[in-house]
Residue, then its C-alpha position, 0 to 999 in steps of 0.5 A: x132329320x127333318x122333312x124334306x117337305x114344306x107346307x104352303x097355305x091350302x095343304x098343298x106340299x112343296x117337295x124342294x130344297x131351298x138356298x137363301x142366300x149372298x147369299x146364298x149367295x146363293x149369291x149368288x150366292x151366297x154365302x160366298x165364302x169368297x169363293x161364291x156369293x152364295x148367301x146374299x139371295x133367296x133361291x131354291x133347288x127343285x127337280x125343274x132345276x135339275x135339268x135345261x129349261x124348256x124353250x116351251x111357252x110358259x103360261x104363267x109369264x107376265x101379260x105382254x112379255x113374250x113367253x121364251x126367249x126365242x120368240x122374243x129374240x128371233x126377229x132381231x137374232x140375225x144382227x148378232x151372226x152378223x156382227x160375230x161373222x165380222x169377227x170371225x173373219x176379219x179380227x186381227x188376233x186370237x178369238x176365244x173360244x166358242x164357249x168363251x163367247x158364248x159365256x160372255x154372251x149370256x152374261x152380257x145379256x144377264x147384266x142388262x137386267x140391272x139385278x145382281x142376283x139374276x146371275x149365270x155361273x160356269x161349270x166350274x163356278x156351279x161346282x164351287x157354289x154346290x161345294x160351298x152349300x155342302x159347307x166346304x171349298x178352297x179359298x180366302x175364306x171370307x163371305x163378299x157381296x157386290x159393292x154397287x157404288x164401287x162396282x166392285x167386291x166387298x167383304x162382308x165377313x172374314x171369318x175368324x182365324x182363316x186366311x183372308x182374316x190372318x191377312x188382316x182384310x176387315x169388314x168392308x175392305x173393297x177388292x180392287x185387283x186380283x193378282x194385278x188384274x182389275x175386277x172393277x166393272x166385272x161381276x161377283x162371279x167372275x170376280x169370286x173365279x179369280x179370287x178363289x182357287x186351290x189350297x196352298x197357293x197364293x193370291x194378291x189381293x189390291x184392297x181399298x180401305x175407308x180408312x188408308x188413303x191409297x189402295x194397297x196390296x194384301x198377299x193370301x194363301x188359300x186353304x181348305x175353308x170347313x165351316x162349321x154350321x153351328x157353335x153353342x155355349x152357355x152364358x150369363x152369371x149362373x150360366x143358364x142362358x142358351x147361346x145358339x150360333x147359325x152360320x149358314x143356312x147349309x143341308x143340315x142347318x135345321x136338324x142341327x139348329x133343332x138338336x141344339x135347342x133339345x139339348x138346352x132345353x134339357x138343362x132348362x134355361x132361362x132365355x135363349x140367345x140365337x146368334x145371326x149375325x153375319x149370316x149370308x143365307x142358304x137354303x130357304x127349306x132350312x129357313x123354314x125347319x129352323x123358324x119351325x124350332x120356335x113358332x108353330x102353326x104360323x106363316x113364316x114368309x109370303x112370296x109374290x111372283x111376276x105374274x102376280x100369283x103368291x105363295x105362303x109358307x107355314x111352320x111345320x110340326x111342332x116347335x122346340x123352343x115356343x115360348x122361351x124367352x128369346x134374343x136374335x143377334x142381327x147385324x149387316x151381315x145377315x141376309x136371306x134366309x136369316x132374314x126370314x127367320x128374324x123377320x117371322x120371330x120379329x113379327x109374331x114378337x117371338x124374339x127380340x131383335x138386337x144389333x144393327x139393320x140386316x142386309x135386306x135380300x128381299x128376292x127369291x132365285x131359282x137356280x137352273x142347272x143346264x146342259x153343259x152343267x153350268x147354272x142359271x140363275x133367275x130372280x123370279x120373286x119377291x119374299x115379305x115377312x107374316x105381316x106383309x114387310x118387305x125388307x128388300x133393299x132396307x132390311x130389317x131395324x132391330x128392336x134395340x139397335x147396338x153398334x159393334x165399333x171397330x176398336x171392338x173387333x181389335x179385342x175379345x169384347x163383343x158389346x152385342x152379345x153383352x147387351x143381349x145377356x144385359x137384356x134378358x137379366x133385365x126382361x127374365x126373371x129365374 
């Protein structure tokens, strides 16, 4: 197991698990196995996140924005007693209760903000997004982000032979309704509560597909999602390229990426092909142990904070796989955590980038557990790859950009993958 420990720049040591991610995401994080973006964002689980936040002056909040929300809100606070008074006493029907209300209200707040990824999650969607990142929940079994254009949910990924895949939902289907209830102009959390749900039981799913002219209704049953964190194989003529695939960026991410490596390298291959594609994200410490297995004594990304401080990150110990000729499969579905260890491998020319442009989660997110077991979470930087990139918003542009059409998805071809085994017989001789 590697360490829980990540080295900054100045030997200082950051004891703290990370989550890239939808999505990670966290998605919301990610990787949302439509049950919780869990993948699409870079956040981190550190013991300040264990507890509620201090309403204490923070020292390091931005020049001229008041430092707690008390002091900020205080002087105008009445207003909205006010308002709810009415409401209590006049309202003609039933009111929900306090804990309804209060929900709706910090997510009322939350989406003033304008960032889909500073999000707040139930008790109950908290529980579903820790179940996720230990690589299991009940659900469709898809990875879905937020579709801004549409304000609705998107598919990102189903995965292969789970259900929201038998059902036949693609890639870039919109979720317009679930069980007949719209979700258009919610949020991902809310929509990802109603979407998921206990195994066995089944949920109407109105799709939008670019393709079908008019919306259409998809019935699914849910079941128990395992998702398997890696898959390896040998590929080529002589069978002597390494093939390593990363689904998610989970707890065990690194040791298994690492162990993977070892155990290649011990039939001594000729190249290595690490596969990212529709990977959404998931802890930022794994990013770094995974980037770790091949570059060593290197940055592997830069954060900028609000109050403009930065952090570097660097490699920790020694690397697996450091100069074995390398391909990384991208695709839109890679985000976060993927992105960071494609963009420090691209950087240094560690590997070679083949498929289409990244996602581009470019932000970082804390996630704050509070009181009553719900979480906050708070976008509270910028990530940039070694040479100063951003890819929030753009992602990252592969080296050699190859399409995966959708006629391909109908067949076992996959013309990424072959273009990358073309790529190293032509780039590696034995």
């Amino acid at each position: 197991m590697q360490s829980d420990q990540i080295k900054k720049s100045g030997g200082t040591w950051l004891s703290q698990p990370v989550i890239l991610g939808c999505g990670a995401v966290l998605v919301l994080l990610a990787t949302l196995l439509v049950g919780l973006g869990l993948g699409f964002s870079l956040g981190r689980l550190s013991d300040r996140a264990l507890a509620a936040p201090s309403l204490n002056r923070n020292p390091n909040a931005p020049e001229g924005r008041p430092a707690n929300a008390q002091e900020a809100l205080e002087p105008s606070f009445d207003l909205f007693w006010e308002a709810l008074d009415l409401v209590y006493r006049d309202f003609y029907g039933d009111i929900p209760d306090g804990e309804v209300m209060t929900y709706n209200a910090i997510r009322g707040a939350v989406n003033e903000l304008g960032d889909p990824n500073t999000s707040f999650l139930t008790p109950d969607e908290a529980a579903f997004f820790r179940s996720a990142m230990e690589g299991s929940f009940e659900g469709i079994g898809a990875r879905v982000d937020w579709d801004e254009a549409r304000d609705t949910v998107r598919i990102v990924e189903p995965f292969e032979n789970q259900p929201a895949w038998r059902a036949g939902i693609k890639r870039g289907d919109l979720i317009l309704a679930v069980d007949g209830e719209e979700i258009i102009g919610t949020d991902l959390g809310a929509a990802i509560s109603k979407i998921r749900g206990p195994k066995g039981s089944q949920v109407l799913l109105t799709i939008e597909r670019a393709e079908v002219e008019e919306p259409f209704d998809v019935e699914v049953t849910r079941d128990r999602i395992e998702t398997p964190t890696i898959a390896t194989d040998t590929l080529g003529a002589n069978e002597d390229i390494a093939y390593v695939r990363l689904n998610t960026f989970n707890q065990n991410a690194g040791e298994l990426v690492r162990e993977a490596v070892q155990e290649a390298m011990k039939r001594d291959p000729r190249a290595l092909i690490f596969d990212l594609r529709g990977n959404t994200g998931g802890l930022l410490r794994q990013a770094i142990v995974v980037t770790s297995i091949f570059l060593e004594d290197q940055t592997v990304l830069i954060e900028r904070f609000a109050d403009g401080t930065t952090e570097t990150y660097e490699t920790e110990g020694r690397a697996a796989a450091d100069e074995l000729p390398m391909v990384v499969l991208v695709n839109e579905g890679s985000a976060s955590a993927s992105e960071i260890v494609a963009g420090a491998l691209q950087d240094y020319d560690r590997a070679t980038l083949i498929g289409t442009t990244t996602f581009g989660k470019g932000s970082v997110q804390l996630p704050h557990t509070l009181s009553d077991g719900s979480i906050m979470r708070v976008t509270i930087a910028r990530w940039y790859t070694p040479k100063d990139r951003t890819i929030d918003g753009a992602g990252l542009e592969p080296d050699v950009i190859v399409e995966f059409p959708e006629e391909a998805r109908e067949t076992e071809a996959d013309p990424q993958l072959e273009a990358a085994i073309e790529y190293l017989d032509e780039q590696v001789e034995r």
